[in-house]
N, C-alpha and C positions, 0 to 999 in steps of 0.2 A: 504494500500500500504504500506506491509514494505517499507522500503525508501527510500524507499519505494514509494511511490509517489512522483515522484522528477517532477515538474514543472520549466522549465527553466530560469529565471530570469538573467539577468546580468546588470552590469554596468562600465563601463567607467570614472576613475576617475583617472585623470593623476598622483596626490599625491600620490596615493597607487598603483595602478597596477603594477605585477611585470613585469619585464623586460625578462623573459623567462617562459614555461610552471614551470620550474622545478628548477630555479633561486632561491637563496635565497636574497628575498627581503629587501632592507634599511630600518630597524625600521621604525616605526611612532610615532611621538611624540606626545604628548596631546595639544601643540601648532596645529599643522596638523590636527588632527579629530576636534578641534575647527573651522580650516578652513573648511575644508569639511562641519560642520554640516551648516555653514553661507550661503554657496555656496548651499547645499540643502535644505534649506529654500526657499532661492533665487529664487528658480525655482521650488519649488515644483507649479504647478499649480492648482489640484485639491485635495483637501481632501479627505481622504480613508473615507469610509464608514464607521461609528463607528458600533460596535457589541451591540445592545442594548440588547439584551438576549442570552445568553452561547448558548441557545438549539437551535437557531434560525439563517437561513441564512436571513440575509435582504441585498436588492440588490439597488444599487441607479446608474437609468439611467440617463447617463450624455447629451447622446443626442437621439434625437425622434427614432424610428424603422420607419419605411416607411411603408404605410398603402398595405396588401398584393396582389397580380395580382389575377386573378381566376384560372390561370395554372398553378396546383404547381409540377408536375410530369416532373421528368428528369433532365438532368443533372450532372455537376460534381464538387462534394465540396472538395477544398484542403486544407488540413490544414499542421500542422507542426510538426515533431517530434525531438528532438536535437541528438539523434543517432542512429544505429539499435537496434531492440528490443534484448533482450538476446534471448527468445524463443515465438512464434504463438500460444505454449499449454497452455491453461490458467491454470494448477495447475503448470506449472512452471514457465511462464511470469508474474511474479507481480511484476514488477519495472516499472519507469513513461515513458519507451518508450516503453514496451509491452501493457501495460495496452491498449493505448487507442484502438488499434488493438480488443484484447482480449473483450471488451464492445460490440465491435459491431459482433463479429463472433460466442459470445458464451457465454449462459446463466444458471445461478446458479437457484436453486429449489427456492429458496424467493430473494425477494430483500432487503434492508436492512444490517444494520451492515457492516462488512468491504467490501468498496469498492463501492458498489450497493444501497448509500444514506443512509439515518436518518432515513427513516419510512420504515417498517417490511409489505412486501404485497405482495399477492400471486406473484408466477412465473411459473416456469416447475410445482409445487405444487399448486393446485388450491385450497387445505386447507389443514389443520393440527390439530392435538389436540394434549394433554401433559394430563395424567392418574395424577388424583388427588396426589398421592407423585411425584409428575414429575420425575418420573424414567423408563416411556413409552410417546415414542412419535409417533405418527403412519401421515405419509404423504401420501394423494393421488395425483396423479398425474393427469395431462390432457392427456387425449385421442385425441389429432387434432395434436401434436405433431412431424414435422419429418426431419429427419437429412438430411444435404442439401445433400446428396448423393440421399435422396427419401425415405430412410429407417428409421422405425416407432422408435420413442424414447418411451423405455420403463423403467421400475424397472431392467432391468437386467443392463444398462449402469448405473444410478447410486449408485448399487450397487458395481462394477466394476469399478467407480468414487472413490467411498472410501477407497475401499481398496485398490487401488494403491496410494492413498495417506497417508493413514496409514502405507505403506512400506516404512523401515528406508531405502531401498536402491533406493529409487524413489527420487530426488533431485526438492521439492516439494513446493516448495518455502515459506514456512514457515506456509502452511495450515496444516500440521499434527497435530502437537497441537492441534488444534480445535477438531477435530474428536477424540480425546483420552481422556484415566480418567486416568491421571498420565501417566506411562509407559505401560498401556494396553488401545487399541485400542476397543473403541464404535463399541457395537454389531450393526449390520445394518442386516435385514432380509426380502426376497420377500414375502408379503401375495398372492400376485397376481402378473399382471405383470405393474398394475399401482398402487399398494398401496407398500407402506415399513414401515417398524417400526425396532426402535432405541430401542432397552433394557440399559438401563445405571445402575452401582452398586448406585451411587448418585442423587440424585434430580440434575438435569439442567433444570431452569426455560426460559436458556436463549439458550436452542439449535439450535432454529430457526433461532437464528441470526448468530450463528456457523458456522454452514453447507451451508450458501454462498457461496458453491465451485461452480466454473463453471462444466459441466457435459462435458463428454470427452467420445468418440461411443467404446462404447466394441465391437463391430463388426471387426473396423479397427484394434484396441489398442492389443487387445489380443490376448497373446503370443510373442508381441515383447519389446524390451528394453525400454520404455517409456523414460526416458533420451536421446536416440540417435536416436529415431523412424523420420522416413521423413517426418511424421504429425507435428512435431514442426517446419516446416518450412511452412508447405500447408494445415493448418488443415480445419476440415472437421466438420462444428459448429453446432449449431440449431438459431443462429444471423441473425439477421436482413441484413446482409452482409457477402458474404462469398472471404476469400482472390484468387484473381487469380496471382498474383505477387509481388515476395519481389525481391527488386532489392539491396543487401547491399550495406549500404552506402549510399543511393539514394532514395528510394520509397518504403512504401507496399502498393499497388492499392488493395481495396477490390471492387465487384462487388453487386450490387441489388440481396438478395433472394427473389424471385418471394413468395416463398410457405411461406416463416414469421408467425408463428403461430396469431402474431398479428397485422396482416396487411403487406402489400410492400412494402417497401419503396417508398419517394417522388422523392429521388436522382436515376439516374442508377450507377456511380459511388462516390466513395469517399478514395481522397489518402490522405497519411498521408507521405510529402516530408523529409526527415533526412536533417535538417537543424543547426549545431551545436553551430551557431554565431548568437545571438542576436540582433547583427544588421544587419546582413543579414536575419533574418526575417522580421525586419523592412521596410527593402528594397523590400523583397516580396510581403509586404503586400502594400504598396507604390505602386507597377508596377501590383498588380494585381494576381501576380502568388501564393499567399496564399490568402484563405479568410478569414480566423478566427485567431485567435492567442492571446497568453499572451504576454505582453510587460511589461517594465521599467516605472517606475515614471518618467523619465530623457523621454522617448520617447511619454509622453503623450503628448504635445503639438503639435505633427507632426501632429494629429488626431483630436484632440481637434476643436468643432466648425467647421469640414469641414461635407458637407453633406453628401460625399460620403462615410464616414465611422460614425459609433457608437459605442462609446466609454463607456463598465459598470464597475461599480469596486465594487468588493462585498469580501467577508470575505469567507474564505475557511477553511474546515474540514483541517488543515495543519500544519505542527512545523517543526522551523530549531532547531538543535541540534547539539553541541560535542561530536562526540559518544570516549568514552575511554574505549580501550581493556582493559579489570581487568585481564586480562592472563597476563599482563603484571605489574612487581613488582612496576612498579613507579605507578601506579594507585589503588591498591590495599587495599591503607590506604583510609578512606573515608575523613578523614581531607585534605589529597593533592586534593582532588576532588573539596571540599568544599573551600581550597585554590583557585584553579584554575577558581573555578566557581564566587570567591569574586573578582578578579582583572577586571571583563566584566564592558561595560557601556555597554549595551544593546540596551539604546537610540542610541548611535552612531554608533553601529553596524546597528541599523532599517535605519538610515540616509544614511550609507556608503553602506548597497546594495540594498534597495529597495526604495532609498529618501524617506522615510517616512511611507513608507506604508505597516504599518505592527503595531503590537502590542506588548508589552513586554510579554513573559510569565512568569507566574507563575503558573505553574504547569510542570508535566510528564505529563498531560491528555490534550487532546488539547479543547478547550472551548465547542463546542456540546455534550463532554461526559456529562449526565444528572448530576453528583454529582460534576462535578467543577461551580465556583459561582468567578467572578473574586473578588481581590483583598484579597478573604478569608488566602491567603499563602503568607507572605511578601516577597519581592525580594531582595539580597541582593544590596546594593551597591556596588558601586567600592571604594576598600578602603586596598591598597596595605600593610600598615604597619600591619593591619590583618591575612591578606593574609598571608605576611612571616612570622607570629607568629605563628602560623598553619603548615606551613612548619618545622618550627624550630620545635614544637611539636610533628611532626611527622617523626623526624628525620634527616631530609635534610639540610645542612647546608655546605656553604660557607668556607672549611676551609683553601684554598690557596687564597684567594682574587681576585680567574678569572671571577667573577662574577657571575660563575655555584654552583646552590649547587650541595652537593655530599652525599652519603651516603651508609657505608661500601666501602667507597673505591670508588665506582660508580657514573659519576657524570652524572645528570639528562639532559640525551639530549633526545629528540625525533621528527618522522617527524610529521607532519600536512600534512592531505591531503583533497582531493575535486575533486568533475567532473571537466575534464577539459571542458567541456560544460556549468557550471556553473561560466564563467566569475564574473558575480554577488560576488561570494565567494572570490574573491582575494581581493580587499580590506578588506574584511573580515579577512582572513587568516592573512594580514598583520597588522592589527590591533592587534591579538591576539598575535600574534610575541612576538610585542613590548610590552605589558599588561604583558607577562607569562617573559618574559626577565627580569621586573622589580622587581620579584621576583626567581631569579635562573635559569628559566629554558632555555636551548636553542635549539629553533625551527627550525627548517629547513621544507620549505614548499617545494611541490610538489604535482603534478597530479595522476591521477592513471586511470588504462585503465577499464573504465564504468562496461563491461559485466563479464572480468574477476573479480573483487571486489563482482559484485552481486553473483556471480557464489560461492564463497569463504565464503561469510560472511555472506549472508543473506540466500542464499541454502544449509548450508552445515551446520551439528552440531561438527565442530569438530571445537576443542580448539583453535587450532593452528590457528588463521586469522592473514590474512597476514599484518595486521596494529599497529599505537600506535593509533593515533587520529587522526579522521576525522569529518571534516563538512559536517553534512548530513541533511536529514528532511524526514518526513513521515505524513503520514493521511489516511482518508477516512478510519474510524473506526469507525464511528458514532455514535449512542448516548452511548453505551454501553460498561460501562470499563472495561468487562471482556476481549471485545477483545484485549488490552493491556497484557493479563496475560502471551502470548507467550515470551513476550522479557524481561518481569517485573518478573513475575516468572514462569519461564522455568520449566519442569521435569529435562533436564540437563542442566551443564551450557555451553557448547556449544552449547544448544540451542538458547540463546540468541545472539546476533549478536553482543554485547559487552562482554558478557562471564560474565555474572551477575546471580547470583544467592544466592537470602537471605530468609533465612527460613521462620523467619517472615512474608515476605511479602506475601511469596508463599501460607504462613497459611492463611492470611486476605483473596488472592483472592481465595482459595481455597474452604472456607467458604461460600465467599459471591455467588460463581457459585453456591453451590448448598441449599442457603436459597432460599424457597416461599414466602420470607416475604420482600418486595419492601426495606419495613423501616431500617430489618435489614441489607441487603444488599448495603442499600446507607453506613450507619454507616459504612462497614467495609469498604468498598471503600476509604472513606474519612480516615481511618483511616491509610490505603495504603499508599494513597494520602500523607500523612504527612509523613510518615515514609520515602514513596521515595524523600522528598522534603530535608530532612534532610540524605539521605545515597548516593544523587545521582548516579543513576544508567547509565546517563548520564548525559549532562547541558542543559538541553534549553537555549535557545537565546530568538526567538520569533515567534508570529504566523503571518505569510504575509498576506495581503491584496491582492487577485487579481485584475489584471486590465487586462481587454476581449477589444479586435477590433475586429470588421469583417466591411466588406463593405457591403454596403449599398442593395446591392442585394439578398442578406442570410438573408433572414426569420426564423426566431425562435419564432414565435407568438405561432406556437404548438410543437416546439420540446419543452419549455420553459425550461430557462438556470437554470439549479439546481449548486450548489457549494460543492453542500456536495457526490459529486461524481466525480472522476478523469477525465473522459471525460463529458465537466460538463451539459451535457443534459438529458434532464429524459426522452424523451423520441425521439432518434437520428434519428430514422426514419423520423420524425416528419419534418426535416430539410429539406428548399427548397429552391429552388431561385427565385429571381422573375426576370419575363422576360424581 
């Protein structure tokens, strides 16, 4: 999920919350986030779940599940979304309010790798092989296969899948990459009309995990504008649920497919309500009118110990970050970046928006990638007289005494921004204010409007994005750290969503996609790994801690909750109620 997977979190904290979407907030003092951290002590009530293995989600149930009815068919499960989705096509909805839509309407040839879990296992492709130089890969497909319209999925739609996504003029939400070897676009060819094979100039030992595109009906699709087709509003999937209504602002109601290649659903329906206030999903979940949802460390005790809900908290595929435009000249030097990144307490950050529950990172890679190992990369502290020696190194320097540095004249201002749906992030925001203040620079916070940003920055390869710095986050990459090579290193540099791009790195990942050799390929990863830790291509913060409600009625004995995928069920159908 470029960031891509945005899970909605917020919190309420009267010391820091600004006073308008678009207000520039009263500093905070390091007296203040002391207070705060004591107050979120205070109340933290349950422990996150520690991560005992990078690779591994473990889940710790806090209360019983209810033992299940024998009738598990029917009904309607509502969950929650925090705004409309950007788009229903799944090669252009990959942000955290299309996704969860996009999981159940329509499916990708394997599962695995970005978005579709940690383990690599058949799907629309019932197998695969890779030709000893792994520069052939040949997929067949399932023959029971068919598009909720009635009509048969074959080789010709995902054939047809790819190259519209290999089209620089399809706004494709950041799967192109994948499908390409540099600046030329991976042969795809029909053997039949259920086998294809992939020719590549490179070994790709890791294609399988690539090509996790959702599949999209060349029946419908072709010959019209994919960007502006009326399928992105009512598409027409091979999912387990197909949509009958998006109400914006308000509701997408998907319906039961009968025909589900693998099985019917339990549910007849399932909505996904636009709810953009975290405590008004609180409230929902309270009266009933949501059943499932993510909540606050600050809202677990409303749940806590009552029967009629179950409360789990597990550790997610996920990283909050500072993304900084490098198009832009204040960010450009990597010592400002390294400044910027030395003034964070990280802890207080974890404290101020998710009370606790969350983890420091130390890496770009978020913990399931197989080659991060915590603790192996040290994190900087917070240690301001650093910080501005760094600055002073890099130019920037104070020389009217207004407290801004300047340099050639220009003095370092820039905005901060965040979902305005992501309440959570304002104390955040404001936090960083005061931290980046005590070193030159001056913030001005504000909001920005969700679909247009994605639309801009994470759909679009050009230079120009319309930011300095934003608080953002992304996951659901899974084990595998090539899938990082999109933002890390781009073919261009408006590819990446920060406008980043370092030869070097590009060389290690470029290297390691196309080594056979497990061993060599971890080495250059990690080698990555360092390099990006030290050039900062962004800042991590840190990796959250989810915390899951639903009521007591929702069964998930066989959907079973997975975390290492954005709508976090492995298998949704699966999902029932009990009567």
């Amino acid at each position: 999920m470029f960031g891509r997977v945005l899970f909605t979190f917020s919190v309420v904290l009267v010391a820091l919350v600004l006073a308008t979407a678009c207000a520039t907030p009263t500093p905070v003092t390091k007296e203040v986030v002391k207070e705060v951290t004591k107050v979120v002590e205070a109340t933290k009530i349950v422990e996150a779940t520690k991560i005992v293995e990078a690779t591994k989600i473990v889940q710790q149930v806090v209360t019983p599940t209810p033992v299940p009815a024998p009738s598990k068919k029917g009904g309607t499960f509502i969950v929650y979304i925090a705004g409309d989705p950007v788009s229903l096509n799944a090669i252009m909805g990959n942000d955290g309010n299309s996704l969860p839509s996009v999981y159940l309407t329509q499916e990708p040839l394997v599962l695995g790798g970005e978005n579709w879990g940690h383990k690599l296992l058949p799907n629309l492709a019932e197998k695969w092989e890779m030709s000893k130089d792994g520069k052939v890969w040949t997929f067949n497909l399932r023959k029971d296969v068919k598009w909720q319209d009635g009509k048969p999925f074959t080789a010709d739609d995902v054939l047809f899948t790819f190259a519209t996504v290999q089209d620089p003029k399809v706004q494709s939400a950041g799967f192109r990459q994948r499908l390409m070897e540099g600046d030329k676009p991976i042969k795809f060819e029909k053997l039949d009309d259920y086998t294809i094979r992939a020719t590549l100039q490179n070994p790709n030992p890791v294609l399988a995990q690539a090509i996790g595109v959702p599949i999209i009906p060349k029946h419908i699709l072709d010959g019209q504008d994919v960007n502006k087709a009326p399928y992105n509003q009512k598409p027409i999937g091979l999912g387990a649920f197909k949509v009958t209504d998006w109400k914006s602002g308000e509701s997408v109601t998907l319906e039961a497919n009968p025909n589900y290649f693998k099985g019917a659903p339990y549910l007849d329906k399932w909505i996904f309500r636009v709810i953009p206030n975290q405590d008004a999903v609180v409230v929902a979940l309270q009266s009933g009118e949501v059943d499932f949802a993510n909540v606050r460390g600050k809202d677990v005790p409303k749940f806590l110990g009552n029967s009629k809900y179950n409360v789990v908290t597990a550790p997610v595929d996920l990283a909050r970050y500072i993304m900084l435009n490098q198009a832009k000249p204040q960010f450009q030097d990597k010592r400002v970046r390294q400044a910027l990144s030395m003034t964070l307490d990280r802890q207080a950050i974890i404290d101020a928006a998710e009370q606790g529950y969350g983890v420091v990172a130390d890496s770009h890679f978020n913990q399931p990638v197989s080659v991060y190992k915590a603790g192996k990369l040290a994190v900087p502290k917070q240690d301001f007289a650093k910080a501005k020696a760094l600055m002073t190194e890099a130019g920037w320097v104070d020389t009217n005494n207004d407290g801004i540095v300047e340099k050639d004249g220009k003095p370092f201002k820039i905005t901060l921004e965040y979902n305005p749906g992501w309440t959570f992030m304002s104390p955040v925001a404001s936090l960083i204010q005061a931290w980046w203040k005590q070193i030159g620079v001056d913030v001005t916070i504000r909001t920005y409007d969700a679909a247009t940003f994605t639309t801009k920055v994470f759909r679009s390869s050009d230079i120009d994005k319309p930011y300095d710095a934003v608080l953002n986050g992304w996951g659901f990459y899974g084990t595998e750290a090539n899938g990082y090579a999109a933002y890390y290193a781009p073919s261009t540099v408006g590819a990446s969503p920060f406008n980043y791009q370092n030869p070097e790195i590009k060389t290690l990942f470029d290297k390691a996609r196309a080594s056979l050799d497990d061993k060599e390929r971890a080495t250059l990863y990690e080698q990555a790994e360092k390099m990006m830790w030290d050039d900062l291509p962004m800042i991590p913060m840190y990796y959250p801690v989810r915390i899951f409600v639903h009521n007591s009625k929702v069964m998930l004995d066989e959907a079973v909750l997975d975390t290492s995928r954005f709508l976090p069920f492995l298998y949704p159908e699966k999902v029932y109620l009990r009567k």
